[in-house]
N, C-alpha and C positions, 0 to 999 in steps of 0.2 A: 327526681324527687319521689321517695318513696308513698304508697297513699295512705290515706289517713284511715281511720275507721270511726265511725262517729258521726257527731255534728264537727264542722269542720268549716272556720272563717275562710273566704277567698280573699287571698293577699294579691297586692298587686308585684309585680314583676318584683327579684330582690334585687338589691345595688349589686353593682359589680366588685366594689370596695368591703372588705371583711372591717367588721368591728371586733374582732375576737382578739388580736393581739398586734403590737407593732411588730414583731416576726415577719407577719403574713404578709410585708411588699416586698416590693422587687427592689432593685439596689438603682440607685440614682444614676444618671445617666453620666455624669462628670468623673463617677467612680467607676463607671463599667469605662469608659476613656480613658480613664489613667489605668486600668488595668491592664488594657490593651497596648497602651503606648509603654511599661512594661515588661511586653513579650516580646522581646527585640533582643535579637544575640543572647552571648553566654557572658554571668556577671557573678562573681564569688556568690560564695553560698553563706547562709547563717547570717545575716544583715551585714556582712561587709562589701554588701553591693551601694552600688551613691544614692540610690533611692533610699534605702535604711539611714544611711548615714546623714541624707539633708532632712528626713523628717523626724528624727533625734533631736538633731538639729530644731529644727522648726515647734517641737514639744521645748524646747528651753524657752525661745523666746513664747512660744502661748502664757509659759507660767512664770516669765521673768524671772526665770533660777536655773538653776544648775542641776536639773532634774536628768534622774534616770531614765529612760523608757525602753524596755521592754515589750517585745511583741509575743502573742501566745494565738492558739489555735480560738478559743473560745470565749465566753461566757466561765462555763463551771469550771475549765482550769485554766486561766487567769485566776480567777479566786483563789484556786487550792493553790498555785504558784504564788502569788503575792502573798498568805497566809504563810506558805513552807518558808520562804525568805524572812518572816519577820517571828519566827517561833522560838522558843526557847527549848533547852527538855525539859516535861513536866508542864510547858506554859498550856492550858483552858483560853477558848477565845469567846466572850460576853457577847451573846449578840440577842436583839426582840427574838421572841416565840414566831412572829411570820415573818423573820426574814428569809431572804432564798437562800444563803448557806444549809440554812437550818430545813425547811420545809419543799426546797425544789430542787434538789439536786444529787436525791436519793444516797442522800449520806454520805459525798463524795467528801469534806473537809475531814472528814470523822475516819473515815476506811483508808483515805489516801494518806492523809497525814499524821493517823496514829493520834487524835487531840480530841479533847471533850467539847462541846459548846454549852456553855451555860447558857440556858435561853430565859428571858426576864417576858412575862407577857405585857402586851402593850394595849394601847386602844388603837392607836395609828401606827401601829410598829416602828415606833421612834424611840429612843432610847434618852432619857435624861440624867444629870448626874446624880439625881437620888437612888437611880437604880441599879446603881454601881456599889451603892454601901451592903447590900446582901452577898458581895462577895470578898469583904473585908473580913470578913470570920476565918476564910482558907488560906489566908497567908500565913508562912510560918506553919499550918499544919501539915506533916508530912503524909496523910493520909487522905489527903486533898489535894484537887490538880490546882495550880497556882494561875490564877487570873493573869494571864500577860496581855492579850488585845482587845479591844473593844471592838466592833466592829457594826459599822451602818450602813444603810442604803440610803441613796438619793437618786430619781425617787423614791422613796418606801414602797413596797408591797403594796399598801391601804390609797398608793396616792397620794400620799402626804408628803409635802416638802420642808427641810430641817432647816431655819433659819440661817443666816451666819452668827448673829450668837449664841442660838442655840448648838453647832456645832464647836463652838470656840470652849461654850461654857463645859460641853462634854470633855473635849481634849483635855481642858485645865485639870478636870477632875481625873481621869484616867493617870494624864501623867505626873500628877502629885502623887497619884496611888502606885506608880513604877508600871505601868501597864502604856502600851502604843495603842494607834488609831489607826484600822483600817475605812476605804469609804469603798464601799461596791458600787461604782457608776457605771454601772449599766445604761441607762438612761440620764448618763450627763448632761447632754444635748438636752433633752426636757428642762433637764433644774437649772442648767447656764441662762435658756432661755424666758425660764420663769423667772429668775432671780438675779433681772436686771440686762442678758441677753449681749454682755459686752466679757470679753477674756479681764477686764478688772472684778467684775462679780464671781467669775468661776475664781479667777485667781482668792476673792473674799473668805469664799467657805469648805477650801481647799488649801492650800498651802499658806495663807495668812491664819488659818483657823486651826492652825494644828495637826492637821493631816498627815500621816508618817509614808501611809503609802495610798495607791487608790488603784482600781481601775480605770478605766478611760474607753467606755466601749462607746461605738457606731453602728453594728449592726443592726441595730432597734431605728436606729436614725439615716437608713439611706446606705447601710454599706452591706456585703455581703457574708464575708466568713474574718472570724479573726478578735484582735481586742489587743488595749494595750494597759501596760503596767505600769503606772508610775511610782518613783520610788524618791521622795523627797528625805528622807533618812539614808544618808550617806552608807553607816552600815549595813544595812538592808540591801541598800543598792550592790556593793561589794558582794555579798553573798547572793545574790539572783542570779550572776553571771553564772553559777556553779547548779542553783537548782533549778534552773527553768530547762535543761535538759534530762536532771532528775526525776522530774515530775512529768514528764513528756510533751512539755509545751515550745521545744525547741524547733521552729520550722525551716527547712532546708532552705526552701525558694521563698527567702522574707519578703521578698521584692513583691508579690501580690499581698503581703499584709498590707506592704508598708506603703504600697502605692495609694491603697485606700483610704492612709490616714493623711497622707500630703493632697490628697486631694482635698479632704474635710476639711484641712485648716486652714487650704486656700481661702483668702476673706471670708475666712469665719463659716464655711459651709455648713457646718455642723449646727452651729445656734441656729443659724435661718433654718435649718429641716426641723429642730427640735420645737421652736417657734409654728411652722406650719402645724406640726402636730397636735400643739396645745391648743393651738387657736383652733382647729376645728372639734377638741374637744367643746371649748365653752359653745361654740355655737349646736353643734349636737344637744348640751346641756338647756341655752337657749330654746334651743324649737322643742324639748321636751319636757321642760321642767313644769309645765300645766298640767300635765296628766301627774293627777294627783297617787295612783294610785302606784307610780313608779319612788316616790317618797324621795324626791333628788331636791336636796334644801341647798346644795352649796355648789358655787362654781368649783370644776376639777381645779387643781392648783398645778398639776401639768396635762397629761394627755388618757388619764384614765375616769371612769366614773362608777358605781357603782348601784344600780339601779335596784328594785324588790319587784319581782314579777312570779306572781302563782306559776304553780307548777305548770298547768294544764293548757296556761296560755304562754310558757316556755317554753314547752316542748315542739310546740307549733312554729312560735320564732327562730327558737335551733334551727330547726330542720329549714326554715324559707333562708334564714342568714347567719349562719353559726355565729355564735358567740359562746363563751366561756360561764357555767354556773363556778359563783364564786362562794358562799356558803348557805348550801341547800336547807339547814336549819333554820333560817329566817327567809329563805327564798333569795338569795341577794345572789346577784351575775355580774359580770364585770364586761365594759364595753372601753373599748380600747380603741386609739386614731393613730394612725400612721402619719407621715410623713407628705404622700400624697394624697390623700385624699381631699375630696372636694366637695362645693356645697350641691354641688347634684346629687353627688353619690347619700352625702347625708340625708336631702331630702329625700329618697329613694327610701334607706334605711327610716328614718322619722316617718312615712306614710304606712310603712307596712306595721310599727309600732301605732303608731294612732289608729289602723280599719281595726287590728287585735284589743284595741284595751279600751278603744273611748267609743 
């Protein structure tokens, strides 16, 4: 630790557990075992190995459909892949002002696939169907990109979780207006397991709700590298096989995607991690929601919070336990739980917040 200069609070020892993003764990140990029991002989390439093939398989019965899935290297291109599959020419994709297409991922929808994002600003970057009608003017003008996707996160950017009618109500609108529904689940595992914690709830605000495509990521929830595409839209589906090698999300050896994801939906791995997550948000929220000058009024609704901490005694918390400044205008930083963490480690993190501020 670098030293201070100043007056300077002595904090007690920091947790060994980062609150700064789900990123920062290690990968679950059922997943580093199925990666390993994976590395055995030589087995086609490009998911026509039986690992790809049974958890294909294993993604239909999660969503009780005849769903696509597709594997990709990441996060940002899964996005730009599920987006390249469901694009038109000339189609604009409608997404909140902070979602991560838009704001974290250095313009990768915009440069890779040649398309505009119309960004609608939100309070919780959730998107509703009123705010679909500011893009009813560009249809039919040729001098305007044409609204073809709508596109949201679950969780949100802000923490916030989209109902299932509120996703339903989106979809109706969208596709009355000729426009699809992407959902960036990055953190599905969070919202499955806020939003009832059984594959009928995810099945709810997903493929019952309208849903044309989505991702399906784990790496936030216990897994290591990779992400999967789902393609409930038949056409959609038929055209991924062409551009997921387009867009470079084609991987040689699936078999370490795809082993991570057969192992997550062994009995439901994925909700129980996403569930650990959440729950140690609320208790995080719990043991601190009395220090008043953190301003924390609402339990997180999956695994993030959003706290207000002066500068001065920030910069001292960084430095003992990084975490993340989220908008330096109002002071506001964002604290984020993992998977594994625990309530020591929270207390650990809550003590060294309480000697700084109370």
């Amino acid at each position: 630790m670098a030293p201070h200069t100043g007056s300077v609070t002595k904090l007690p020892a920091p947790p060994k557990s980062s609150f700064a993003s789900d990123n920062v764990a290690g990968a679950h140990p059922l997943v580093l075992e199925a990666i390993a029991k994976a590395n055995a002989g030589h087995v086609p390439a490009y998911g026509a190995d039986p690992i790809t093939v049974r958890t294909v398989q294993a993604f239909k019965e999660l969503f009780d459909h005849d769903v696509v899935t597709q594997f990709a290297y990441g996060g940002t291109g899964a996005n730009v892949f599920a987006l390249a599959s469901m694009l038109r020419p000339a189609d604009a994709i409608v997404c909140a002002t902070q979602s991560h297409i838009n704001v974290d991922e250095t313009g990768a929808p915009e440069r890779a696939l040649g398309t505009k994002l119309i960004t609608v600003p939100t309070t919780d970057a959730k998107l509703r169907p009123q705010d679909l009608e500011s893009a009813k003017s560009m249809f039919g003008n040729q001098h305007a990109p044409q609204p073809g996707i709508v596109a949201i996160t679950q969780v949100t950017e802000l923490g916030a979780l989209y109902s299932v009618d509120e996703i339903r109500s989106l979809s109706d609108a969208a596709h009355s207006m000729g426009m699809f529904v992407y959902l960036d689940g990055a953190r599905i595992a969070n919202a499955t397991a806020a939003l009832g914690g059984t594959r009928e709830a995810l099945r709810s605000f997903t493929r019952d709700a309208g849903v044309d495509a989505m991702t399906f990521g784990c790496t936030k929830a216990g897994g290591i590298f990779g992400e999967a595409v789902v393609f409930f839209n038949a056409d959609f589906a038929k055209r991924s096989l062409y551009v997921r090698k387009q867009v470079t999300q084609l991987h040689s050896k699936m078999r370490f995607i795809s082993a991570q994801y057969e192992a997550m939906l062994q009995d439901d791995l994925f909700i129980t991690l996403g569930g650990q997550a959440n729950k140690a948000a609320r208790m995080l929220f719990e043991k601190t929601k009395d220090i008043a000058s953190l301003q924390l009024t609402s339990v997180p609704a999956a695994n993030s919070m959003f706290p207000i901490i002066a500068k001065s005694q920030r910069a001292q918390l960084q430095e003992w336990a990084h975490f993340y400044d989220w908008d330096t205008s109002i002071d506001q930083v964002r604290w984020m739980t993992a998977w594994d963490v625990t309530e020591p480690e929270i207390d650990a993190f809550v003590a060294g917040v309480r000697t700084l501020l109370t």
